[in-house]
Each structure stands twice: as structure tokens, then as C-alpha cells.
N, C-alpha and C positions, 0 to 999 in steps of 0.2 A: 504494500500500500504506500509507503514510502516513498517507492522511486517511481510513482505513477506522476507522470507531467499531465501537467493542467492542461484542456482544452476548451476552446472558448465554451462557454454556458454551462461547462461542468462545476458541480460542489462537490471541494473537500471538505472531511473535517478530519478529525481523530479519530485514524486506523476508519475510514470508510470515505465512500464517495458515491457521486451518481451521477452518473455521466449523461450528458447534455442531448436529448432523443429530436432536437430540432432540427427539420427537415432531413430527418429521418424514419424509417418504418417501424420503429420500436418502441417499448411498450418503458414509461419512466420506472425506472428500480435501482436499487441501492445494493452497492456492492462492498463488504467487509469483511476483516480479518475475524473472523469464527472462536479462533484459538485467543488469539490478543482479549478479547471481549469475555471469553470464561474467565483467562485468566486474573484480569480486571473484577469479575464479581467474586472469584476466591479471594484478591489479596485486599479488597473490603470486607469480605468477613473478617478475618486474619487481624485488622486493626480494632484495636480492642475500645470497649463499647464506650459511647461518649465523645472519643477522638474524633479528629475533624477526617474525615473520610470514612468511618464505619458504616458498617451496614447489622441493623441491629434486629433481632427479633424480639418482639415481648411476649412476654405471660411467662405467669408459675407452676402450671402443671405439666407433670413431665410427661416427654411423648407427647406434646401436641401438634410439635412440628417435626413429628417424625417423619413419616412423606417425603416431607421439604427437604428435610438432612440427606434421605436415601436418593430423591433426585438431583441433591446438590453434589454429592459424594459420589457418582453411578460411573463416572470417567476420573481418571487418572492421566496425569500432565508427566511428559519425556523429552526432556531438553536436546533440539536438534540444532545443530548447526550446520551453515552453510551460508556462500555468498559473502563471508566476513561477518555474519552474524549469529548469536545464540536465540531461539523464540523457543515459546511451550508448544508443544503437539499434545492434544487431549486424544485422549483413545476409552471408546468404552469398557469397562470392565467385564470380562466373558459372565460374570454372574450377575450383574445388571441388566435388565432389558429398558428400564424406564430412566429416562434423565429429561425428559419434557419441560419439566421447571427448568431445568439449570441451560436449556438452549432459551426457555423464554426470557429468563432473565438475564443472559447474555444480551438478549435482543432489545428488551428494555433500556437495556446499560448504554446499547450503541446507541439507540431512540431518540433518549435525553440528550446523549453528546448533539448528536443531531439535530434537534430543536432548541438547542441555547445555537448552534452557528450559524442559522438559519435566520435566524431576530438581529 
């Protein structure tokens, strides 16, 4: 996403963009780093609660967000490199089948970056 040059009518923002469908036959869509964006909503949990960047869950009964945790947890991050650089690769775990939350709220995460560069 990086080393993508700008063309006229296209928006970047952070780790996504959506390139410019004017007078052209295609359909407007946004195109982003999958992996960058998990990794983004794990290392906000990771920041501990209160902190300016956390991402916090509430309530006191245990197991209410269990779900949540088994879809946030369902892939596991492997550091590749290449190109001169280190990034995460998520792979899902052979004994998880669901992680639906954790691509929506990947998606979420990109959404907002998205809608503050947009204004």
C-alpha cells in the first residue's frame, strides 16, 4: 500500500485506498492491507485499559465476551519479510472455523481511518 502512486481522483489514506473509477467501467471500492488492519485491532487491545489508544471491553461477568475473544483469537500472526521489509501475515488456526468478528472489526478499524480523511 505504500508504494502505490497516486493517480489523479484516487484516495489514500492509512494502509488503504480507492482508486479513482472516473471514466471508467468500474464499480467505486476500497482496496486495503487485511493483515496491517488485524494487526492494528490486536495491538489496541494489547494497550492497557484507559490508555490513549485502547480498545476496551466492559462488564463483570465472566464469559460474556467469550465469542468475541474466540473470534478475536481464531488466527495467529507470522512475521514475513520481504522487499526490505518485516509485516504480520494472519493465518487461521486449523481448529478455528469462525473469526467473523475479528475481519469485521479489522474492517471497522480501516472504516474510521477512512472517514476522518475523507472530512
Amino acid at each position: 500500500m505504500t508504494e502505490y502512486r497516486k493517480q489523479p481522483g484516487d484516495k489514500l489514506g492509512f494502509n488503504w485506498m480507492m482508486p479513482s473509477v472516473i471514466k471508467k467501467r468500474a464499480v467505486r471500492h476500497v482496496i486495503f492491507d487485511s493483515n496491517f488492519w488485524k494487526s492494528f485491532v490486536h495491538a489496541r487491545l494489547a494497550v492497557p485499559t484507559g490508555d490513549h489508544g485502547s480498545l476496551t471491553l466492559y462488564g463483570r461477568v465472566p464469559g460474556i465476551h467469550q465469542l468475541l475473544a474466540e473470534h478475536l483469537t481464531a488466527e495467529y500472526r507470522v512475521k514475513t519479510s520481504g522487499r526490505g521489509r518485516t509485516v504480520d501475515e494472519w493465518k487461521l488456526k486449523p481448529e478455528h472455523h469462525d473469526n467473523h468478528w475479528l475481519v469485521s472489526w479489522r474492517w471497522d478499524a480501516m472504516k474510521r481511518d477512512k472517514t476522518k480523511s475523507l472530512h
